[in-house]
DSSP file (Angstrom, degrees, kcal/mol; ACC not computed):
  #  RESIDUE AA STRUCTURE BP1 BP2  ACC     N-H-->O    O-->H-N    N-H-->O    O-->H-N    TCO  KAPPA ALPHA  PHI   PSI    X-CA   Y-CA   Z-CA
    1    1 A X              0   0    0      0, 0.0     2,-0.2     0, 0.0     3,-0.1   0.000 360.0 360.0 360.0 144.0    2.3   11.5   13.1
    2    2 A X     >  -     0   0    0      1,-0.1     4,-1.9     4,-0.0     0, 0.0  -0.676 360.0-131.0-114.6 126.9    0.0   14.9   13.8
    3    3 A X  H  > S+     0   0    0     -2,-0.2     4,-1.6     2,-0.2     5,-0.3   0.964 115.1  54.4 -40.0 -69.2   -3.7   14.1   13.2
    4    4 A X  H  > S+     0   0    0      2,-0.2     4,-2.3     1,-0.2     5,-0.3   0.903 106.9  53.3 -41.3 -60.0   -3.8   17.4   10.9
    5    5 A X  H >> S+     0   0    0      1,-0.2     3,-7.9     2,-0.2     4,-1.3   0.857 117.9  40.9 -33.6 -97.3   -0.4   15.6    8.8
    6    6 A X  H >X S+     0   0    0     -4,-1.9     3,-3.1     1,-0.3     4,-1.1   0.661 105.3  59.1 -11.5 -84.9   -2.9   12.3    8.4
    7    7 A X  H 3< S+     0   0    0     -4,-1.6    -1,-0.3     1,-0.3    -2,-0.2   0.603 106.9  44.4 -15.4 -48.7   -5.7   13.9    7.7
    8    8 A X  H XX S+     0   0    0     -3,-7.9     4,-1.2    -4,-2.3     3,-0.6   0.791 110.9  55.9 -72.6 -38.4   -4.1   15.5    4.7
    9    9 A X  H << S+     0   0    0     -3,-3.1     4,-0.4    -4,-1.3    -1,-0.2   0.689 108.0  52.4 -36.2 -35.4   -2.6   11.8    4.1
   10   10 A X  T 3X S+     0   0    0     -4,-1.1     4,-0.9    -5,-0.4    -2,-0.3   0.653 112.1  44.2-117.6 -35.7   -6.6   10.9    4.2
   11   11 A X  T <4 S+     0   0    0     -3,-0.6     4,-0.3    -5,-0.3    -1,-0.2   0.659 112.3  47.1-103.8   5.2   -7.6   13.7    1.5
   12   12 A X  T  < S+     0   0    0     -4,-1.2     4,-0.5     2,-0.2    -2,-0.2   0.703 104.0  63.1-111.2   4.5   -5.0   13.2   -1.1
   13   13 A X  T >4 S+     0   0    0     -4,-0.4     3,-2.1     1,-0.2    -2,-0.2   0.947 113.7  40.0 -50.9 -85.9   -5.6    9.3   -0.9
   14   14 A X  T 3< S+     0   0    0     -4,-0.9    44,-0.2     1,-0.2    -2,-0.2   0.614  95.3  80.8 -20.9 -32.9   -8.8   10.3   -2.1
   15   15 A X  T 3  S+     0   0    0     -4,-0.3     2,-0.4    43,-0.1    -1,-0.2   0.696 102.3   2.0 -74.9 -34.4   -7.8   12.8   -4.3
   16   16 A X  S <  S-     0   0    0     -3,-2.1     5,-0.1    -4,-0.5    -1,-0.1  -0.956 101.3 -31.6-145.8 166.1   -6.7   10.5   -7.5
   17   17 A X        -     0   0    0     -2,-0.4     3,-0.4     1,-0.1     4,-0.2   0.087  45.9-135.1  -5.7 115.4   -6.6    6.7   -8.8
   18   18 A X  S    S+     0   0    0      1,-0.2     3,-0.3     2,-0.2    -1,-0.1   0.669 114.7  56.1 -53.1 -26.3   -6.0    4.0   -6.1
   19   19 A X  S    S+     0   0    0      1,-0.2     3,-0.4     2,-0.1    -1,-0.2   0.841 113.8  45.8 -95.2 -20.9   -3.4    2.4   -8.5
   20   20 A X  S    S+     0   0    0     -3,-0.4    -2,-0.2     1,-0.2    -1,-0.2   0.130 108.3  53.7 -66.0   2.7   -1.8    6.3   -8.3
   21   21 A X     >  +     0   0    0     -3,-0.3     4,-3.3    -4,-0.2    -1,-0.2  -0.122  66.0 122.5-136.1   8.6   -1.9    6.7   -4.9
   22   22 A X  H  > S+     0   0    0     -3,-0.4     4,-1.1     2,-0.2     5,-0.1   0.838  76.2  52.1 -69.6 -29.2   -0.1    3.6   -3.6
   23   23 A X  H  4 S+     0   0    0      2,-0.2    -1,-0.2     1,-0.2     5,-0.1   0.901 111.1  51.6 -75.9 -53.9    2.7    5.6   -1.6
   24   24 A X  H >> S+     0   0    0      1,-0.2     3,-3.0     2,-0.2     4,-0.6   0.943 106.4  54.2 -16.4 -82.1    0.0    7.4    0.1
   25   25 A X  H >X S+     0   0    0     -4,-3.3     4,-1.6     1,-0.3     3,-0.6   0.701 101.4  50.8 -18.2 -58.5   -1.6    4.6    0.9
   26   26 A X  H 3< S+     0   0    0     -4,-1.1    -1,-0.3     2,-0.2     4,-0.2   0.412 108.6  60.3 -75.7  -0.9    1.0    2.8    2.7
   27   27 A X  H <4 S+     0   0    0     -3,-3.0     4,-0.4     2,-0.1    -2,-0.2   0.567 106.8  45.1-106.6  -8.7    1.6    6.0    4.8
   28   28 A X  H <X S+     0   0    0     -4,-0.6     4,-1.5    -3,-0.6    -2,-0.2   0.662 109.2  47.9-120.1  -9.8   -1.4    6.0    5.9
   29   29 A X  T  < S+     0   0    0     -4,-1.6     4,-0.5     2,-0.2    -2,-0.1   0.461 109.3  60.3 -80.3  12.6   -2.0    2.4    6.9
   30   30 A X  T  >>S+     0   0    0     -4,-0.2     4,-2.8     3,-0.2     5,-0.7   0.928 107.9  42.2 -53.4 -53.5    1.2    2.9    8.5
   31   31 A X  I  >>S+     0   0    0     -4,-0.4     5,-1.1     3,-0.2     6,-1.1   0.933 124.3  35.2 -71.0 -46.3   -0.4    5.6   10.5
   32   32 A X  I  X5S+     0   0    0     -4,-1.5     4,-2.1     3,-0.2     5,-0.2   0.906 123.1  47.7 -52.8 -78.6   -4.0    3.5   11.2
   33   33 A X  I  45S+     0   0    0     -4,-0.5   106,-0.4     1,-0.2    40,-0.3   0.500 136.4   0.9 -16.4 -53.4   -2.0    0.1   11.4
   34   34 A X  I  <5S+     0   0    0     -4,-2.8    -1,-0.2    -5,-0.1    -3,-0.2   0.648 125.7  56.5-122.3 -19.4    0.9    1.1   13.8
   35   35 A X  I  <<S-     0   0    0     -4,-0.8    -3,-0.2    -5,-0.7    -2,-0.1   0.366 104.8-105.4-110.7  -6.1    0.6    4.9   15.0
   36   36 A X     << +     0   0    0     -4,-2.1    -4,-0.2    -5,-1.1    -3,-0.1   0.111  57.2 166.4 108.8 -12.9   -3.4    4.9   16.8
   37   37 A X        +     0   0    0     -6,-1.1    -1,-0.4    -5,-0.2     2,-0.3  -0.036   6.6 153.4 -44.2 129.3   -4.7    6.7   13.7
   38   38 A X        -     0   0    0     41,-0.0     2,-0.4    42,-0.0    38,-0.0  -0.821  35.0-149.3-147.4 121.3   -8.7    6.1   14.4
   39   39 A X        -     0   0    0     -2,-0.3     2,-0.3     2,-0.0    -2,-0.0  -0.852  11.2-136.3 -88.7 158.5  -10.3    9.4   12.5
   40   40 A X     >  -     0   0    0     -2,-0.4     4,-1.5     1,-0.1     5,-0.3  -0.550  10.3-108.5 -83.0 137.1  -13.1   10.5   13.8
   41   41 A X  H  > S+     0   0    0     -2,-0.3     4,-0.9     1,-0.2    -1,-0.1   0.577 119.2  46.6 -97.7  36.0  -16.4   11.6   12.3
   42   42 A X  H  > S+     0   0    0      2,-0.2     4,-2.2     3,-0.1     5,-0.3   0.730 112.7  53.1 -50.3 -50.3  -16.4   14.9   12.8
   43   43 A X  H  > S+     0   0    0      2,-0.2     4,-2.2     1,-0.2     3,-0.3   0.897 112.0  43.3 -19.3 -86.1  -13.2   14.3   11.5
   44   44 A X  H  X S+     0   0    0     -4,-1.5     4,-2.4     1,-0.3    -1,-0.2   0.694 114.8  54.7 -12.5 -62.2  -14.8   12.2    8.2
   45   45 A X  H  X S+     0   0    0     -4,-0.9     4,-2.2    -5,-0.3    -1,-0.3   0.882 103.7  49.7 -78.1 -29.8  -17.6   15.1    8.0
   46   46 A X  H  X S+     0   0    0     -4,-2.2     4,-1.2    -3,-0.3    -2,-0.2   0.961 115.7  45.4 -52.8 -46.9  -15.0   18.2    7.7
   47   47 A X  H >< S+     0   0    0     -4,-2.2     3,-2.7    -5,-0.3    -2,-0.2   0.951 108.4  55.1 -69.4 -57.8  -13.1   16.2    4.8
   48   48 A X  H >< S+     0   0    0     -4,-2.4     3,-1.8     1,-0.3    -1,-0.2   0.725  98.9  73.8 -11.0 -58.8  -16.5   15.3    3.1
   49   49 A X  H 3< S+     0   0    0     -4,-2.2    -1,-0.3     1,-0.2    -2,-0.2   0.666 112.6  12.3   5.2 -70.5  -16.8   18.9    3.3
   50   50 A X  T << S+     0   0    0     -3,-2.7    -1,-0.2    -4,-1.2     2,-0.2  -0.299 101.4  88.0-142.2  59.1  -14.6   19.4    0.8
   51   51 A X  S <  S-     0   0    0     -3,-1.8     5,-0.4   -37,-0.0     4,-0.1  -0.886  80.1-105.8-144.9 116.1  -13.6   16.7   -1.1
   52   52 A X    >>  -     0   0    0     -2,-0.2     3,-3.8     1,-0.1     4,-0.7  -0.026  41.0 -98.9 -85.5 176.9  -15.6   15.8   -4.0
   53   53 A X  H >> S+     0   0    0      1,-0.3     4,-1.7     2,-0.2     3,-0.6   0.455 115.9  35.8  -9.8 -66.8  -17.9   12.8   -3.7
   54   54 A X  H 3> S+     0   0    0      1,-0.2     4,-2.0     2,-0.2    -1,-0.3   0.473 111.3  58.0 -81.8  21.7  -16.2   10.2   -5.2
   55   55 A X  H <> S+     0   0    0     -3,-3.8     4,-1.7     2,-0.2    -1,-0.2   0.774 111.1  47.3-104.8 -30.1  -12.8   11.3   -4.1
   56   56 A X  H XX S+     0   0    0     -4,-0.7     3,-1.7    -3,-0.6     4,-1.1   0.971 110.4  53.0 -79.3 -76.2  -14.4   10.9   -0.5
   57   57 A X  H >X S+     0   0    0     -4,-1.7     3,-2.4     1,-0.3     4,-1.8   0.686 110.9  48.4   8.3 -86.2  -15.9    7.4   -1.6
   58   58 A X  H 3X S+     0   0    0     -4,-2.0     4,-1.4   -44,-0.2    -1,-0.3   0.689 109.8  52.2 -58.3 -23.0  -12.4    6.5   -2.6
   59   59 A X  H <X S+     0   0    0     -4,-1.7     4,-0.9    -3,-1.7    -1,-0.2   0.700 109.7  45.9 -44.2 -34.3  -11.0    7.7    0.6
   60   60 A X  H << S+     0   0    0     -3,-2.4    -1,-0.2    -4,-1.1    -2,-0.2   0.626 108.2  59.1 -93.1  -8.6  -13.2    5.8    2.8
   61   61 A X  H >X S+     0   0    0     -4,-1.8     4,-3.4    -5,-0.4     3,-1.4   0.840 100.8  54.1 -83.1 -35.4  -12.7    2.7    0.8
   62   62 A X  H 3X S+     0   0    0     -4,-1.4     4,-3.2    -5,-0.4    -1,-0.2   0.986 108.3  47.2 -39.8 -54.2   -9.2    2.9    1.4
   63   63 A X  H 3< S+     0   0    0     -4,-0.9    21,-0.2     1,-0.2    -1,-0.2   0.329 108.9  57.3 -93.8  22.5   -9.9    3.0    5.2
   64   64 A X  H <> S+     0   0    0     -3,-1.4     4,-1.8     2,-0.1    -1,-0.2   0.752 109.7  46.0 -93.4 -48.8  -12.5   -0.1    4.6
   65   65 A X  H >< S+     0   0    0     -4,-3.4     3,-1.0     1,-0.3     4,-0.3   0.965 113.2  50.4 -61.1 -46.9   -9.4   -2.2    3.0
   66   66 A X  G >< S+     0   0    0     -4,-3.2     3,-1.3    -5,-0.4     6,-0.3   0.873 101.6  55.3 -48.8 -53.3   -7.4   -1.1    5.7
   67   67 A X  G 34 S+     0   0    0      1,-0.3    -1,-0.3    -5,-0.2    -2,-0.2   0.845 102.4  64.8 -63.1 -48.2   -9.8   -2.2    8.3
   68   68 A X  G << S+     0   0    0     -4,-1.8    -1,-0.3    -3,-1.0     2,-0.2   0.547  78.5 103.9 -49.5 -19.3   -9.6   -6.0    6.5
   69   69 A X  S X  S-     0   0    0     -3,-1.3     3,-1.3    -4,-0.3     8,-0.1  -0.429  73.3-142.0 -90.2 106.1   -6.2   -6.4    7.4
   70   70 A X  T 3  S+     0   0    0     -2,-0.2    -1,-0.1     1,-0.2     4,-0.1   0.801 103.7  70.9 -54.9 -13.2   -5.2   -8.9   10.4
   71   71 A X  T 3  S+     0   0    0     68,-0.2    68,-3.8    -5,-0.1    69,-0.5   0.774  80.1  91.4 -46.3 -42.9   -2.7   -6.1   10.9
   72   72 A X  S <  S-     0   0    0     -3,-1.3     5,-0.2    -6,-0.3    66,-0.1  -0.427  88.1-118.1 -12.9  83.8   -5.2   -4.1   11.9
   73   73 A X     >  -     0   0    0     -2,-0.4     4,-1.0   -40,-0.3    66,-0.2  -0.273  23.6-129.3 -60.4 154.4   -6.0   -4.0   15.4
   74   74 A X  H  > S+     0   0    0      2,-0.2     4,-3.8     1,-0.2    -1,-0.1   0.848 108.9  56.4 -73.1 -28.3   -9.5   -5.2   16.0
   75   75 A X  H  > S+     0   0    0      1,-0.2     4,-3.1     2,-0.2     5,-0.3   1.000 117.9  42.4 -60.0 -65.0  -10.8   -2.4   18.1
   76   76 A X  H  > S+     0   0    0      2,-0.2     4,-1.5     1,-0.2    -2,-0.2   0.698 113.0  50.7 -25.4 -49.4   -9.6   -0.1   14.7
   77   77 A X  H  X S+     0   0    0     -4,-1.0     4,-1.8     2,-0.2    -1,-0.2   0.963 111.3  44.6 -85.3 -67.5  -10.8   -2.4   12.4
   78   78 A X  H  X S+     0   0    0     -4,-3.8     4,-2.4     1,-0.2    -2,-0.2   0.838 114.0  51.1 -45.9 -52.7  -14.3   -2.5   14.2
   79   79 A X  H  X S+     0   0    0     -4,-3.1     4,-0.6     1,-0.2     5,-0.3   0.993 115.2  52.2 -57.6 -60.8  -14.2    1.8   14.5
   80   80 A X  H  X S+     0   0    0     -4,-1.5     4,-8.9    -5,-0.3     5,-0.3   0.868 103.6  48.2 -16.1 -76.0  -13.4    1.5   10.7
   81   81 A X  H  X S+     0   0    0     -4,-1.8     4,-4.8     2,-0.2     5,-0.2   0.920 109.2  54.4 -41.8 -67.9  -16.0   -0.5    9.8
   82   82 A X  H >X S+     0   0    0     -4,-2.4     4,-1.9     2,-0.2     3,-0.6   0.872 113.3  47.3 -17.1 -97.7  -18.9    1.8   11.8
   83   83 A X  H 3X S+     0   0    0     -4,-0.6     4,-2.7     1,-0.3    -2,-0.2   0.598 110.2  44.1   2.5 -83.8  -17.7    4.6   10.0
   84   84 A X  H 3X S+     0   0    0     -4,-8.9     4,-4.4    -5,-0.3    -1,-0.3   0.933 116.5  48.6 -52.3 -39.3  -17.5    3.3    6.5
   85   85 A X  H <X S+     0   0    0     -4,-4.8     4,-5.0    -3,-0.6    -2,-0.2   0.974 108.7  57.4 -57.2 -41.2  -21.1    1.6    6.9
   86   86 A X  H  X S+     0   0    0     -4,-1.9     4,-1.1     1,-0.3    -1,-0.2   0.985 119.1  30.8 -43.1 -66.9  -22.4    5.1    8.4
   87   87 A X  H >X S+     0   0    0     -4,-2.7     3,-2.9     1,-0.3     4,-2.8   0.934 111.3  61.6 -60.7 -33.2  -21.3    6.8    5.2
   88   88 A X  H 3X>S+     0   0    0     -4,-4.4     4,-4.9     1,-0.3     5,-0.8   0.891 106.2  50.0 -57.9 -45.4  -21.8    4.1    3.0
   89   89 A X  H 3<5S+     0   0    0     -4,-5.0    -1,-0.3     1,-0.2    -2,-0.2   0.409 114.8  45.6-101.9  26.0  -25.4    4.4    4.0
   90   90 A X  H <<5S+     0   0    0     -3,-2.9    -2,-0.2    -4,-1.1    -1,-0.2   0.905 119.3  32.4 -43.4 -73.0  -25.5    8.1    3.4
   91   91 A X  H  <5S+     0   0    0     -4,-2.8    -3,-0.2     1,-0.2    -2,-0.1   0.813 135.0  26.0 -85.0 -37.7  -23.9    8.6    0.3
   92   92 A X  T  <5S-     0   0    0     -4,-4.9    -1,-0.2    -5,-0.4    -3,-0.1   0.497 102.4-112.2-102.8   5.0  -25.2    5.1   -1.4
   93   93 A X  S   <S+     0   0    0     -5,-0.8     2,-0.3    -6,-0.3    -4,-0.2   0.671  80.0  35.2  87.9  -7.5  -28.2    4.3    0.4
   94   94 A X        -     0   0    0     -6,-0.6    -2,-0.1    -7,-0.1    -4,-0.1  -0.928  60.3-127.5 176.9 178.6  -27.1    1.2    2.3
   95   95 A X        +     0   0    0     -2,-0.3     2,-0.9    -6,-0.1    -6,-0.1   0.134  33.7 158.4-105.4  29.6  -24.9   -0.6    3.9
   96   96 A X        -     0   0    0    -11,-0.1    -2,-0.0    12,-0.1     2,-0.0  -0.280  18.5-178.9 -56.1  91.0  -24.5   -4.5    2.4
   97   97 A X        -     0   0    0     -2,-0.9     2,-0.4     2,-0.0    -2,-0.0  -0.230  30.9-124.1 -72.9-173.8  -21.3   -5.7    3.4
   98   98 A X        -     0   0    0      1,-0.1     5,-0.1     5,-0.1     3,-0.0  -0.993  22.1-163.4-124.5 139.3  -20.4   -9.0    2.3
   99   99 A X        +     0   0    0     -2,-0.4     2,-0.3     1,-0.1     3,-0.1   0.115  69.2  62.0-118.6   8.5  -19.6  -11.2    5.7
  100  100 A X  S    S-     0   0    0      1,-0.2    -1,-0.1     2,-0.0     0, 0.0  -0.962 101.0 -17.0 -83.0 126.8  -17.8  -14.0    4.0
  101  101 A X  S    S-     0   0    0     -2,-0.3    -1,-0.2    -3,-0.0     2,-0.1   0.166  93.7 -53.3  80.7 155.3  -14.4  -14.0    1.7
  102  102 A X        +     0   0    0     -3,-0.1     2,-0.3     2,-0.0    -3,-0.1  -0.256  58.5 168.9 -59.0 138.8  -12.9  -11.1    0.2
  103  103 A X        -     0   0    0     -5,-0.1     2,-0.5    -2,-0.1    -5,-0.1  -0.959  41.2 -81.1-149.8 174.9  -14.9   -8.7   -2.0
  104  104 A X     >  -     0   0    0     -2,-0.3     4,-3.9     1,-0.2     3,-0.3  -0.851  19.3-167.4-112.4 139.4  -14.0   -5.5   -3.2
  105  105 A X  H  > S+     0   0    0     -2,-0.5     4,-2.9     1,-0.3     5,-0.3   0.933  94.4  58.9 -88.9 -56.4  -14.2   -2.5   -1.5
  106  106 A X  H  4>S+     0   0    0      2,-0.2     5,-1.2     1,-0.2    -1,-0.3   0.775 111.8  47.7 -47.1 -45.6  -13.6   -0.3   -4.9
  107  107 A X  H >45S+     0   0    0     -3,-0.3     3,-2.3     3,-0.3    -2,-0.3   0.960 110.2  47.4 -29.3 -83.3  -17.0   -2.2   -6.2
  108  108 A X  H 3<5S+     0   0    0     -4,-3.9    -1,-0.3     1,-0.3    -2,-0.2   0.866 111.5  51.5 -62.8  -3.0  -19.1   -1.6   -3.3
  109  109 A X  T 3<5S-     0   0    0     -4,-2.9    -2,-0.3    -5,-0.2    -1,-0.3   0.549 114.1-117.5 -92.6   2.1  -18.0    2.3   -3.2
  110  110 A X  T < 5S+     0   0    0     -3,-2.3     2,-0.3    -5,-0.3    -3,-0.3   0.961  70.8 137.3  69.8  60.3  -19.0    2.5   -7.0
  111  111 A X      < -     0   0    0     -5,-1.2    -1,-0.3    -6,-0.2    -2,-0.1  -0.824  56.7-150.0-109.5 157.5  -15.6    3.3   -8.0
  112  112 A X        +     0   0    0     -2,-0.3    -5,-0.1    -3,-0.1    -6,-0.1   0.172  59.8 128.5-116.6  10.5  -14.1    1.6  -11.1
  113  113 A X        -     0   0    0     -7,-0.2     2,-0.4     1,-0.1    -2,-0.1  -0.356  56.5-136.5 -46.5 146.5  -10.4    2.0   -9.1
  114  114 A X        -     0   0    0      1,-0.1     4,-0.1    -8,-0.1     3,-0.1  -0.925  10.1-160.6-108.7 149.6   -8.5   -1.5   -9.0
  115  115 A X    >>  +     0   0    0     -2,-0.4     4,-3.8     1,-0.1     3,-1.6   0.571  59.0 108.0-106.4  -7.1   -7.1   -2.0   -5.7
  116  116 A X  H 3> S+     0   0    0      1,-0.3     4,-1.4     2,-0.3     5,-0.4   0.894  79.2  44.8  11.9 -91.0   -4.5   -4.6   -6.8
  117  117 A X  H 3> S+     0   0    0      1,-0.2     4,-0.6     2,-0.2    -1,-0.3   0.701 108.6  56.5 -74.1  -2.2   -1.7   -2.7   -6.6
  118  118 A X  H <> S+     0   0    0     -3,-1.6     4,-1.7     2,-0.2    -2,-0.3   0.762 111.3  48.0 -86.3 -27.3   -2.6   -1.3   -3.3
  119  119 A X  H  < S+     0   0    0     -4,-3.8    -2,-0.2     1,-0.2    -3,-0.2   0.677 104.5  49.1-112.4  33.4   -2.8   -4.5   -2.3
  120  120 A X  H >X S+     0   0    0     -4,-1.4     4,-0.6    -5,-0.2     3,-0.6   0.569 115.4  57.5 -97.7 -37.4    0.4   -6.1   -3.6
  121  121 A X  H >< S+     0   0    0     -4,-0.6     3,-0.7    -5,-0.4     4,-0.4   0.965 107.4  46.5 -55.6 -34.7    2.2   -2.5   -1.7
  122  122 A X  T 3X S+     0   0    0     -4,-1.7     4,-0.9     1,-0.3    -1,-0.2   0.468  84.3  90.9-116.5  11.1    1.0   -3.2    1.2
  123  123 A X  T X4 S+     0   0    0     -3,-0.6     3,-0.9     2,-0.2    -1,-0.3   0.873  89.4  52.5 -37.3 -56.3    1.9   -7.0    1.5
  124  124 A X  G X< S+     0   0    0     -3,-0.7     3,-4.3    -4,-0.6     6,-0.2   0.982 107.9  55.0 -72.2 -43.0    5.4   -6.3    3.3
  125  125 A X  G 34 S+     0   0    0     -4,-0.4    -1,-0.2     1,-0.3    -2,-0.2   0.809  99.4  59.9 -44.0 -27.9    3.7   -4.2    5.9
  126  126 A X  G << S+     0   0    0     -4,-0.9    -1,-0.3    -3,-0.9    -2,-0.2   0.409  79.5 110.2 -98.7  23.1    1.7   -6.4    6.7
  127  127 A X  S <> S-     0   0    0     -3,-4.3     4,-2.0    -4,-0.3     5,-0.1  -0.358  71.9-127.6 -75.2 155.4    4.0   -8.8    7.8
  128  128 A X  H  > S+     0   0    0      2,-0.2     4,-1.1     3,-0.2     5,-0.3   0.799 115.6  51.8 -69.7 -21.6    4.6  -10.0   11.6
  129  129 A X  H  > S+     0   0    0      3,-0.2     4,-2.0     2,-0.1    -1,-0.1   0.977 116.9  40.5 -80.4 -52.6    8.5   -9.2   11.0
  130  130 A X  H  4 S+     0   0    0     -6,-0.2     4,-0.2     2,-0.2    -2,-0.2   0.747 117.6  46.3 -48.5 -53.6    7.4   -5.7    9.7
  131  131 A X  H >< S+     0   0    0     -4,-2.0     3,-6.2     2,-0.2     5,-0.2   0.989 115.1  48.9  12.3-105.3    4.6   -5.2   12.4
  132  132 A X  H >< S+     0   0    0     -4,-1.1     3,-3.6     1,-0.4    -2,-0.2   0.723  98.7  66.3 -26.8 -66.9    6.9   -6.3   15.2
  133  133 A X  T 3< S+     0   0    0     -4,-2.0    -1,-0.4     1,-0.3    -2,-0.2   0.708  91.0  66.7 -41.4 -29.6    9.7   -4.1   14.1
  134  134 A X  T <  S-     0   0    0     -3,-6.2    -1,-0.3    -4,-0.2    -2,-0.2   0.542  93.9-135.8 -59.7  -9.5    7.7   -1.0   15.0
  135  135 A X    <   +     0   0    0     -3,-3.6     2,-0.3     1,-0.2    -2,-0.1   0.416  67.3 113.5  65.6  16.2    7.6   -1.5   18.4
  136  136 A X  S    S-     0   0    0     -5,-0.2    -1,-0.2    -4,-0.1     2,-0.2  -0.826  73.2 -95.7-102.1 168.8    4.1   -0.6   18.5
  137  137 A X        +     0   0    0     -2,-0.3     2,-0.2  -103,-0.1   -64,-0.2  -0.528  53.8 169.3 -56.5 131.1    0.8   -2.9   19.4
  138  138 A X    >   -     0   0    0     -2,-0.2     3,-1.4   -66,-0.1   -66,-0.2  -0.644  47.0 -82.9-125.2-171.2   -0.8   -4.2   16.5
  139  139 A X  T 3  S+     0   0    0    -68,-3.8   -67,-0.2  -106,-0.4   -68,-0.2   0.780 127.4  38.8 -88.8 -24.0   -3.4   -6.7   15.0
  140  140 A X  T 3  S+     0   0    0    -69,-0.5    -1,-0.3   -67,-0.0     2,-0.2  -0.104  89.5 119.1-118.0  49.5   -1.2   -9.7   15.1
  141  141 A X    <         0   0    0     -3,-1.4    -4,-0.0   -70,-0.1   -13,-0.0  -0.742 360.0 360.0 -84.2 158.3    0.4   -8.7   18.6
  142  142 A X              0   0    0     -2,-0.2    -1,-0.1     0, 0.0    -3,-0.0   0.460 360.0 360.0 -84.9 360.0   -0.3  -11.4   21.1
């Protein structure tokens, strides 16, 4: 998948409703998950550029959930994480993750999106028969 392709993946994720956006979604942790997609920020600062705020908020929240994923590879996960905190403590003024349990990403980005159905999509992908079948390295390769 061509960075540029992604990218585009990366602003129209952003672009509307997380519960509108589910197809997206899964195409682009397709790309992170199995296909090396790491954006960069420079990368991060172009689309910021021109996306407004919260639509970049919801973009990077996407690539926070992503990052949660044992699918994930960890080195990914980690670059992820960086990232989001970087912006997070741009645009909102800090960076408080919560380091235990699941919390929600749409909530710390100030978004009122439910991520629900993104993460009920993205359930079969993140299976080890699903994984495996791509023939690339992943977060629960051994």
């Amino acid at each position: 998948m061509a960075v540029s392709f992604t990218r585009k993946r990366l602003y129209r994720v952003g672009s509307r409703p997380l519960e509108r956006a589910v197809d997206d979604v899964k195409q682009l942790a397709e790309a992170v998950w199995f296909r090396g997609y790491r954006p960069t920020q420079a990368e991060l600062e172009r689309l910021r550029g021109v996306m407004p705020r919260e639509d970049f908020q919801r973009a990077l929240c996407v690539l926070e959930l992503l990052s949660q994923y044992p699918v994930c590879r960890r080195d990914t996960a980690r670059h992820l994480q960086q990232l989001t905190r970087l912006f997070h403590r741009e645009l909102l003024g800090n960076d408080e993750t919560p380091t235990q349990g699941r919390y929600s990403p749409s909530e710390r980005w100030g978004l009122s999106d439910a991520t629900a159905p993104l993460r009920k999509a993205l359930l079969p992908l993140q299976t080890r028969n699903h994984a495996d079948s791509t023939g690339r390295r992943h977060g629960l390769s051994c």
